[in-house]
C-alpha positions as CSV (number, residue, x, y, z in Angstrom):
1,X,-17.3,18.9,-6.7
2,X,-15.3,16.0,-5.1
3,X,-14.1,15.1,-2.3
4,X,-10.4,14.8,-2.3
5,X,-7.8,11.9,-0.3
6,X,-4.2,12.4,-0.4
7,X,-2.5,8.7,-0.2
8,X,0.4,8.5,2.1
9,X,3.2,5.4,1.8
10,X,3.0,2.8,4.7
11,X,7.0,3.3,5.4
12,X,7.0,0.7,7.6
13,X,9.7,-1.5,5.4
14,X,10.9,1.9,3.5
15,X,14.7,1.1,4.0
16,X,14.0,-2.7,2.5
17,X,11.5,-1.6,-0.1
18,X,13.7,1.2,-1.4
19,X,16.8,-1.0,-1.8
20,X,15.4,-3.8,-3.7
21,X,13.3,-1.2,-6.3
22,X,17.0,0.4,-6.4
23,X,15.7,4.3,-5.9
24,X,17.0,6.6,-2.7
25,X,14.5,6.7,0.1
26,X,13.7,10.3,-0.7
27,X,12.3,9.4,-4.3
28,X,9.7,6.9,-2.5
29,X,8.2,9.7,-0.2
30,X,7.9,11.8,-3.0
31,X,5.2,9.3,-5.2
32,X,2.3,11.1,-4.9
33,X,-1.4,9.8,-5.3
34,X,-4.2,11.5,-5.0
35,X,-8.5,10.1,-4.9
36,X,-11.5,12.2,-5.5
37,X,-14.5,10.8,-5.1
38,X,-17.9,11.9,-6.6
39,X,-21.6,11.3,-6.2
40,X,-23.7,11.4,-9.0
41,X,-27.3,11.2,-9.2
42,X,-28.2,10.7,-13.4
43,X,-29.3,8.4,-14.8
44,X,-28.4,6.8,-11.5
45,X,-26.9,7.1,-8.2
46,X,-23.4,6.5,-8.4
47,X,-20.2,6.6,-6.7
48,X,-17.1,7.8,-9.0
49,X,-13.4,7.6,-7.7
50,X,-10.7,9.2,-9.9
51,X,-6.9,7.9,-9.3
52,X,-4.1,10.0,-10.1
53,X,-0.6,8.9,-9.8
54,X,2.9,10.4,-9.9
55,X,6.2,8.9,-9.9
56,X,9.1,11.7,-9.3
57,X,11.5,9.8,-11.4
58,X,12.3,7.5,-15.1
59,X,13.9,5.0,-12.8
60,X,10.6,4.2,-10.9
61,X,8.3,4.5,-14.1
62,X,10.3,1.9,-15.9
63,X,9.8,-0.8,-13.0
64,X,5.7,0.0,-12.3
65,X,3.6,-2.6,-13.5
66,X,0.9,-0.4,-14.8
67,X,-0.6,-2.6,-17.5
68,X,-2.2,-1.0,-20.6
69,X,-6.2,-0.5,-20.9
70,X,-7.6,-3.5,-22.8
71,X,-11.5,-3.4,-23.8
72,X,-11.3,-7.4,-23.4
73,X,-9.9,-7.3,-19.9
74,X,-13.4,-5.8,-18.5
75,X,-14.3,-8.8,-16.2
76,X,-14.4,-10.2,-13.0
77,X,-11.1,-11.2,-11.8
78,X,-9.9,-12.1,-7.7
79,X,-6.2,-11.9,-6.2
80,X,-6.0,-8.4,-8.2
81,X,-4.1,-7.0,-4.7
82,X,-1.7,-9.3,-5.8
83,X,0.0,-6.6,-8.2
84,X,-0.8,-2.6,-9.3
85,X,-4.2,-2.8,-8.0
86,X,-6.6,0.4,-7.6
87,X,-9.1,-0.3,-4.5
88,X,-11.7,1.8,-2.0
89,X,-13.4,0.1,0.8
90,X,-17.0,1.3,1.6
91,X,-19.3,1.1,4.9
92,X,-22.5,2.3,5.6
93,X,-22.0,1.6,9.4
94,X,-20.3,4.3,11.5
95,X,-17.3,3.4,14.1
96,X,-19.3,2.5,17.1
97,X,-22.8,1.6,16.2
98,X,-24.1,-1.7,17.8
99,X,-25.0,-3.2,14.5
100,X,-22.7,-4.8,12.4
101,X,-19.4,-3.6,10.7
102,X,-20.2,-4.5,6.9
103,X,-18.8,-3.4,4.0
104,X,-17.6,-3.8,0.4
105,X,-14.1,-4.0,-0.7
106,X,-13.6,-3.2,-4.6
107,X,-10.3,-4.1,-6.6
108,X,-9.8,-2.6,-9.7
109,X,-6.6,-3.1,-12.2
110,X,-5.4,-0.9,-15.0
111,X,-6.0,-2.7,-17.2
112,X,-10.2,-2.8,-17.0
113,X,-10.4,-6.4,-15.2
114,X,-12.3,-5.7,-11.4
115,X,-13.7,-7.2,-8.3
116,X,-16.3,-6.3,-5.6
117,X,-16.4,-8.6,-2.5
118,X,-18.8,-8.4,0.5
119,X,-17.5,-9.0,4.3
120,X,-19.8,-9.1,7.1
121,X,-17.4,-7.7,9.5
122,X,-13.6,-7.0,9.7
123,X,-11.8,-9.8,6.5
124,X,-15.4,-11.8,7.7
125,X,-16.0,-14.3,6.2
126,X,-12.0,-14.9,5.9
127,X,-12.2,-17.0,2.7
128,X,-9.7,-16.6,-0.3
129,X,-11.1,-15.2,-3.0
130,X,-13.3,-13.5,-0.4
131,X,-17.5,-13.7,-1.1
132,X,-18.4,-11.8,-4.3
133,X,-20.8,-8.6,-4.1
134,X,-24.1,-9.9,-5.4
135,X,-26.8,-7.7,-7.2
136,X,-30.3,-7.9,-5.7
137,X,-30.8,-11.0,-7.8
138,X,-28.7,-12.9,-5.3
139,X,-26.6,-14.2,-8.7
140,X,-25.5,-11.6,-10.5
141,X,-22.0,-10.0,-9.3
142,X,-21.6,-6.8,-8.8
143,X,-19.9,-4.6,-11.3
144,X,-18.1,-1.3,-11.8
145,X,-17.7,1.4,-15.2
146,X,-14.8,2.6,-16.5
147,X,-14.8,6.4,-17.9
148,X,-13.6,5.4,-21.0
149,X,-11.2,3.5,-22.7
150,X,-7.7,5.1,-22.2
151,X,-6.7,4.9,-25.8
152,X,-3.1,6.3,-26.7
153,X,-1.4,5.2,-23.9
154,X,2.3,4.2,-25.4
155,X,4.3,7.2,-25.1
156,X,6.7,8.1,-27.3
157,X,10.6,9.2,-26.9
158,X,10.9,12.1,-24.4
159,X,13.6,13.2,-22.8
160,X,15.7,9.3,-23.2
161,X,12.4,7.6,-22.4
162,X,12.7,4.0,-23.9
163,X,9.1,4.7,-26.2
164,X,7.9,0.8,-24.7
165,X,7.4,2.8,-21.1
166,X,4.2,3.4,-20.3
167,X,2.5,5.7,-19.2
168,X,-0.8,8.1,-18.6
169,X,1.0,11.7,-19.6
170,X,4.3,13.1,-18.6
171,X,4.6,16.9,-17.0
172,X,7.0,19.5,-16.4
173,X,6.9,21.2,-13.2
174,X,7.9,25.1,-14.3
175,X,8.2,26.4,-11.0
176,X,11.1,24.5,-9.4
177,X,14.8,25.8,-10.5
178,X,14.9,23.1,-13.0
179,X,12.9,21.5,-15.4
180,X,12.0,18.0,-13.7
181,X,9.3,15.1,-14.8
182,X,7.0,13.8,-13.6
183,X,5.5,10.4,-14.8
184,X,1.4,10.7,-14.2
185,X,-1.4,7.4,-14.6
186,X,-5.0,7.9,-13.8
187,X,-7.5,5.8,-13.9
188,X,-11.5,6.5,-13.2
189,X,-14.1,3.9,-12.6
190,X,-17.8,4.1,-10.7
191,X,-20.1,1.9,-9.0
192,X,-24.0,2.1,-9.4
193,X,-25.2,2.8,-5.3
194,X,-27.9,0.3,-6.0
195,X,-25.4,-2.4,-6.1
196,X,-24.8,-1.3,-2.2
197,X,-28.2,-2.1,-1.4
198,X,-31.2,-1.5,-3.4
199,X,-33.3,0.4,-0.7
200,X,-31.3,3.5,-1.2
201,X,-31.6,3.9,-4.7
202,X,-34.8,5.8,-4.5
203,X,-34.4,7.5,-1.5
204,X,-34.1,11.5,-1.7
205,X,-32.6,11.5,1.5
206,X,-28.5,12.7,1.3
207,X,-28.5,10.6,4.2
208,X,-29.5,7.6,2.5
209,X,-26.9,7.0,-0.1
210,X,-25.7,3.8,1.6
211,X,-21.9,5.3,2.5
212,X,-20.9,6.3,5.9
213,X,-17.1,5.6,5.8
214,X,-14.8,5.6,2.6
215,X,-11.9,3.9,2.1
216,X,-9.7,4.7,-1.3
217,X,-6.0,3.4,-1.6
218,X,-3.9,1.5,-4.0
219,X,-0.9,-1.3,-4.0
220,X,1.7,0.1,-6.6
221,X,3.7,-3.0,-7.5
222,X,7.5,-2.3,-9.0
223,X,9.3,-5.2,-10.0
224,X,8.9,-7.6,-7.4
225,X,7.7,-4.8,-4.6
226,X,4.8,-3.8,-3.4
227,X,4.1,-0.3,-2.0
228,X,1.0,0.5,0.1
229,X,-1.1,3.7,-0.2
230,X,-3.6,5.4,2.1
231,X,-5.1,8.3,3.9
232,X,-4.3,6.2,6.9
233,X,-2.2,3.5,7.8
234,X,-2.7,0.5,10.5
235,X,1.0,-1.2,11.7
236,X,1.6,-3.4,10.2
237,X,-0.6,-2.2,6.7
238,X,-4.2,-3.3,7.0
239,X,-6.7,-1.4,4.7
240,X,-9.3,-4.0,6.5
241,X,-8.9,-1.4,9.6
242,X,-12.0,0.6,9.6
243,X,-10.8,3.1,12.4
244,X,-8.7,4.1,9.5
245,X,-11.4,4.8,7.4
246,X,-12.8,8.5,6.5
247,X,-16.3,9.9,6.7
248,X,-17.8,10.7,4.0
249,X,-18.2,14.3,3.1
250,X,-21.5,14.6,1.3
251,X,-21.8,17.8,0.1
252,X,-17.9,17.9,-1.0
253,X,-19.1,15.1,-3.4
254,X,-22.2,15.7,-4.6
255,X,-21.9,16.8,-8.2
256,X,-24.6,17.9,-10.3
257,X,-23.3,16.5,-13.7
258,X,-25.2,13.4,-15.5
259,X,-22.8,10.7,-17.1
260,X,-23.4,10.9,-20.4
């Protein structure tokens, strides 16, 4: 089971953003992205979040920076947001309590590199790069795994496809009067709960996972444009904006499996 997050453009520049990618307005609206997010309990307690993209059209796959899976790229890296970058923001605090706002912002690239940060309240502190996410040895940063290694991604010749695009798989919608593509990427990464705080990492309690709010969305960068993704949008775009942010549904998530 998973708990699912349909991503929604932030159209606040549509007109501008659509012009310099060179697509129609309509072919923006129809991207589609869609998070699940899973809680797993072997060997550990972790958090899994599967990204699936779809671009309606050839013109918008050839201009996505979606940089291919690279075993060597697995590594801390900051200013990911800067391009196609993956990212869910995590609190354990509830809209309204009287303690503080914390949370965790994780970045996470295509390509395997990744970053965790730590904020104390809302973009607090407001350094650039912002504070790593420590481990419980106050040294060693945080980290997140990658399902596996996304071999095979170069596609090749289909339907006038140049074979240097990339992409995750291509599909053929059946159903609508004729045959369209669309261009699909996933990517699926987790984060051991202990790295939230170690004092819910034996706890039995489904109330003690260390995840009140959840906040999945991506940056899609074409060419020189960036498009923002979310459940939710602030105005302007903020994905710091908490009273954005979704609950999070426990028992959709829980899954049973073990990660082998």
């Amino acid at each position: 089971m998973s708990q699912l997050f349909n991503l929604k453009l932030a159209t606040e520049n549509l007109f501008t953003d659509a012009k310099q990618i060179g697509v129609p307005i309509d072919q923006l609206l129809q991207i589609r992205i869609s998070v699940s997010a899973s809680i797993i309990y072997q060997p550990k307690r972790q958090l899994w979040l599967s990204y699936q993209v779809q671009l309606p059209s050839p013109t918008l796959a050839a201009q996505l920076d979606w940089p291919a899976w690279q075993q060597t790229q697995v590594s801390f890296n900051d200013y990911l947001w800067e391009q196609t970058c993956l990212e869910c923001f995590i609190s354990s605090k509830a809209i309204g309590d009287n303690e503080t706002n914390s949370y965790i912002e994780i970045n996470a690239s295509p390509n395997g590199q990744y970053a965790l940060y730590k904020f104390n309240d809302y973009r607090t502190p407001s350094t650039l790069p912002p504070e790593a996410l420590l481990q419980s040895d106050s040294k060693t940063k945080a980290h997140i795994i990658w399902k596996d290694n996304f071999s095979g991604q170069q596609i090749k010749s289909v339907i006038g496809l140049k074979p240097s695009l990339r992409l995750a798989s291509l599909a053929i919608d059946l159903t609508a009067a004729k045959f369209i593509p669309y261009y699909q990427y996933q990517r699926s990464f987790g984060l051991y709960l202990e790295q939230i705080s170690s004092d819910y990492s034996n706890s039995e309690s489904p109330a003690d996972i260390g995840i009140e709010l959840l906040h999945p969305c991506v940056i899609l960068r074409f060419d020189k444009t960036n498009l923002y993704f979310a459940s939710a949008h602030a105005a302007p775009p903020d994905f710091h904006q908490q009273y954005h942010w979704s609950k999070l549904d426990y028992q959709a998530a829980l899954s049973k499996s073990t990660l082998s």
